[in-house]
mmCIF file of the C-alpha atoms, coordinates in Angstrom:
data_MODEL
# 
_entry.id   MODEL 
# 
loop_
_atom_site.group_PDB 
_atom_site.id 
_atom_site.type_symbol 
_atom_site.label_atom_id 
_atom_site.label_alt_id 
_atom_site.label_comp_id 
_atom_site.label_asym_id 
_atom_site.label_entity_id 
_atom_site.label_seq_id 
_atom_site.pdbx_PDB_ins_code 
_atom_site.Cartn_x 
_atom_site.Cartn_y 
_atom_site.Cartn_z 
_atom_site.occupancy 
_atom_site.B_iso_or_equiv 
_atom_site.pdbx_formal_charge 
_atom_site.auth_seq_id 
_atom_site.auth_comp_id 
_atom_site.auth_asym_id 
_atom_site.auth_atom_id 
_atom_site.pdbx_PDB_model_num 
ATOM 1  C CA . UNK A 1 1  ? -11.339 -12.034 8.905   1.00 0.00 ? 1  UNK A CA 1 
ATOM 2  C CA . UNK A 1 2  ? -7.942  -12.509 9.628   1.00 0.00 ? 2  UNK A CA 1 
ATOM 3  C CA . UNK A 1 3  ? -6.568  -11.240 13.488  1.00 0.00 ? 3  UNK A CA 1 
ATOM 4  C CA . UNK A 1 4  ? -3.009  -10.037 13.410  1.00 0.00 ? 4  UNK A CA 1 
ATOM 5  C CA . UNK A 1 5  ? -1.195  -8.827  16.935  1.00 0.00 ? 5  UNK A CA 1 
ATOM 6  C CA . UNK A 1 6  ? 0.970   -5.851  16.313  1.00 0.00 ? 6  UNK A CA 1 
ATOM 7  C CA . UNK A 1 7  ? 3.398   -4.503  18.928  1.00 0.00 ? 7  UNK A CA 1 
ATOM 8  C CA . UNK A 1 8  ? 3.916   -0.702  18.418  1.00 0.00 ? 8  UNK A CA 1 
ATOM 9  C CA . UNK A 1 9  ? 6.273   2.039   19.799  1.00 0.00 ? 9  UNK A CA 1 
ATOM 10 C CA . UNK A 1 10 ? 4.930   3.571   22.180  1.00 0.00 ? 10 UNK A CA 1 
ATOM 11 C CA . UNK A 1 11 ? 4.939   7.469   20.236  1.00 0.00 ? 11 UNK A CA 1 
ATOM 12 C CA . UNK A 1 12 ? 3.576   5.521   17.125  1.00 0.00 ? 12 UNK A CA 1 
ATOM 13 C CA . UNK A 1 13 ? 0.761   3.871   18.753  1.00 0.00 ? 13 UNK A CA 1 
ATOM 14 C CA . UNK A 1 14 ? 0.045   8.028   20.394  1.00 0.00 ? 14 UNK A CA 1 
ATOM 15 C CA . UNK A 1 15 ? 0.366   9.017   16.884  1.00 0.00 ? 15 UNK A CA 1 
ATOM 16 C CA . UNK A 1 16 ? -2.164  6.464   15.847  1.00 0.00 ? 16 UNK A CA 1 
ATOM 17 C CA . UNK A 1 17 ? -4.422  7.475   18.380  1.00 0.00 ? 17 UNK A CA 1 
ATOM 18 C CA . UNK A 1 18 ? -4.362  11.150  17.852  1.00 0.00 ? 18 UNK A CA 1 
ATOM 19 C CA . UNK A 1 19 ? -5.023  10.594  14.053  1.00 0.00 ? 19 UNK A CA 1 
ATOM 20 C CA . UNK A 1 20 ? -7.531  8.206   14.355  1.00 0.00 ? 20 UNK A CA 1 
ATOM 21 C CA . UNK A 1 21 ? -9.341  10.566  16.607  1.00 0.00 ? 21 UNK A CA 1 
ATOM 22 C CA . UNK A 1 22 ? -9.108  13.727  14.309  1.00 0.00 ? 22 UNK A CA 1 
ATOM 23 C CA . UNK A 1 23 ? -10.666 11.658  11.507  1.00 0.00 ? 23 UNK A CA 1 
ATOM 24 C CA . UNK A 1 24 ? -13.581 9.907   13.940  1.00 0.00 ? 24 UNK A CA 1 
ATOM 25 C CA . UNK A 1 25 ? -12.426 6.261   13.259  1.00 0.00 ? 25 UNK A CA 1 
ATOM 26 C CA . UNK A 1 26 ? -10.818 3.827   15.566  1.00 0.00 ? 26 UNK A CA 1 
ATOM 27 C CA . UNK A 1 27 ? -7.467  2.886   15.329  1.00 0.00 ? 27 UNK A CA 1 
ATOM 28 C CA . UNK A 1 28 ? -8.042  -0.295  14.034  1.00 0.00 ? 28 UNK A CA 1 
ATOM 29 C CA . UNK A 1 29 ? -10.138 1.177   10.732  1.00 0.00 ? 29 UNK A CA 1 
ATOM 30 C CA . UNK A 1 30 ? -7.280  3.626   10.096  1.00 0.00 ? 30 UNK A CA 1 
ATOM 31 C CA . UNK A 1 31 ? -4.725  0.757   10.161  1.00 0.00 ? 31 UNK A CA 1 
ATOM 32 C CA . UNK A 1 32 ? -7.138  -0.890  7.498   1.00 0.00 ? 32 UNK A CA 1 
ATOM 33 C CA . UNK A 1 33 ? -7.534  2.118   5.688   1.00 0.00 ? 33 UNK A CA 1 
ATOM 34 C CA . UNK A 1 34 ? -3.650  2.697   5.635   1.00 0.00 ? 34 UNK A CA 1 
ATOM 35 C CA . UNK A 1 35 ? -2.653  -0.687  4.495   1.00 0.00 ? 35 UNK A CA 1 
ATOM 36 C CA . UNK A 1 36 ? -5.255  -0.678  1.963   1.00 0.00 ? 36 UNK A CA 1 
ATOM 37 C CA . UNK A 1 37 ? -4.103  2.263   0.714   1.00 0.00 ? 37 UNK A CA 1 
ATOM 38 C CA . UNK A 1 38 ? -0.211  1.168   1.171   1.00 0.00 ? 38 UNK A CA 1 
ATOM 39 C CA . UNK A 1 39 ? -1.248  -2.226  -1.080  1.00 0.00 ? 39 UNK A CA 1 
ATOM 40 C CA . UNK A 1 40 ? -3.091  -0.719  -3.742  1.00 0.00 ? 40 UNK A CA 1 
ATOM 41 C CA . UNK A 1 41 ? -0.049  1.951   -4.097  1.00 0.00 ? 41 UNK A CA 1 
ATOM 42 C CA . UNK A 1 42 ? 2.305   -0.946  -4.373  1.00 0.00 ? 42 UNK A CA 1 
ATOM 43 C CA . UNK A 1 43 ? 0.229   -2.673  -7.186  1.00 0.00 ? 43 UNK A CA 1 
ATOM 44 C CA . UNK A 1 44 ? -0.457  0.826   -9.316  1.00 0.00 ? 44 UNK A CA 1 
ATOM 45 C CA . UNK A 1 45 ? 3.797   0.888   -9.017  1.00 0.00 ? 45 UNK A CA 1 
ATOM 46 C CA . UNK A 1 46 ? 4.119   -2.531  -10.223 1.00 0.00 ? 46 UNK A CA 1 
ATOM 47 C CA . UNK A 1 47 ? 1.584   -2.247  -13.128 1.00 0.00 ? 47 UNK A CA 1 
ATOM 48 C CA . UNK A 1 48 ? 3.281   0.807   -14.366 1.00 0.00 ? 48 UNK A CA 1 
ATOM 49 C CA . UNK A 1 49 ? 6.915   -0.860  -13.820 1.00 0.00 ? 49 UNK A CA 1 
ATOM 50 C CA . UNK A 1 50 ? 5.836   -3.662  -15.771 1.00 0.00 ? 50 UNK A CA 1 
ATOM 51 C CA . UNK A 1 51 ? 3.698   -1.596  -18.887 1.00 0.00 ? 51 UNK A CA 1 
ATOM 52 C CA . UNK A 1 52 ? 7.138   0.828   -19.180 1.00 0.00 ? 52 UNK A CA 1 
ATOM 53 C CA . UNK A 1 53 ? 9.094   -2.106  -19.851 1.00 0.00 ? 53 UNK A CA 1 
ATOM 54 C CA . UNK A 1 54 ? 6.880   -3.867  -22.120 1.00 0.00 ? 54 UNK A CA 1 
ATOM 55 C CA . UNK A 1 55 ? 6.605   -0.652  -24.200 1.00 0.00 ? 55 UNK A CA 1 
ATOM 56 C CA . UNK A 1 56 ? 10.365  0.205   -24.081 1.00 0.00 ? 56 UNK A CA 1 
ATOM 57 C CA . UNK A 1 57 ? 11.335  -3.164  -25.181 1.00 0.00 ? 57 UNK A CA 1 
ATOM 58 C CA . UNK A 1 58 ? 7.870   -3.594  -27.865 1.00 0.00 ? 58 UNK A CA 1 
ATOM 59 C CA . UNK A 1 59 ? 10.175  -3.689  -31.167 1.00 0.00 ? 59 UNK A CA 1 
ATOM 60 C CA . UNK A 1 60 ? 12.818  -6.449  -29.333 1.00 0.00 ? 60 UNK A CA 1 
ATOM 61 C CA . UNK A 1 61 ? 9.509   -8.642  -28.334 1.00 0.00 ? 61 UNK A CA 1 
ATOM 62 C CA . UNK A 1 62 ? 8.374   -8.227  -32.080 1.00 0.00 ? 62 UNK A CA 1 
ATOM 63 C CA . UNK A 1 63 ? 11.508  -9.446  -33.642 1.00 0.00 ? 63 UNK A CA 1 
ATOM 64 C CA . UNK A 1 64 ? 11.532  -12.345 -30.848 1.00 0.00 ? 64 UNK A CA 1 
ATOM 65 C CA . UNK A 1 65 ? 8.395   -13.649 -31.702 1.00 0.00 ? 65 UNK A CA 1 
# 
C-alpha cells in the first residue's frame, strides 16, 4: 500500500466528512472508492475512444494492410 499526503480546502475536506458519514465509511475509503471509480471511468472512455476509431476507419485499415 502506497501512502499519499493530500492537502485539502478546508469546505472540501467538510464536504468529505459529511459524505463519508452519511454513507458509514471513513474518509479515507470514500477517497478510495472515488478514485476507483474516477480511474475505471477514465479507462471505459478510452476503450470506447479507441473501438470508435478503429471501426470508423475499418475499410482505410483494410486497404492498408
Amino acid at each position: 500500500m502506497k501512502i499519499l499526503e493530500l492537502q485539502l480546502p478546508e469546505q472540501t475536506a467538510l464536504k468529505l466528512q459529511e459524505a463519508a458519514e452519511r454513507l458509514t465509511i471513513s474518509p479515507e475509503q470514500l477517497l478510495i472508492l472515488s478514485i476507483e471509480e474516477k480511474l475505471a471511468q477514465l479507462e471505459d472512455e478510452f476503450r470506447r475512444s479507441a473501438e470508435y476509431v478503429l471501426h470508423k476507419n475499418a475499410d482505410l485499415y483494410r486497404r492498408l494492410s
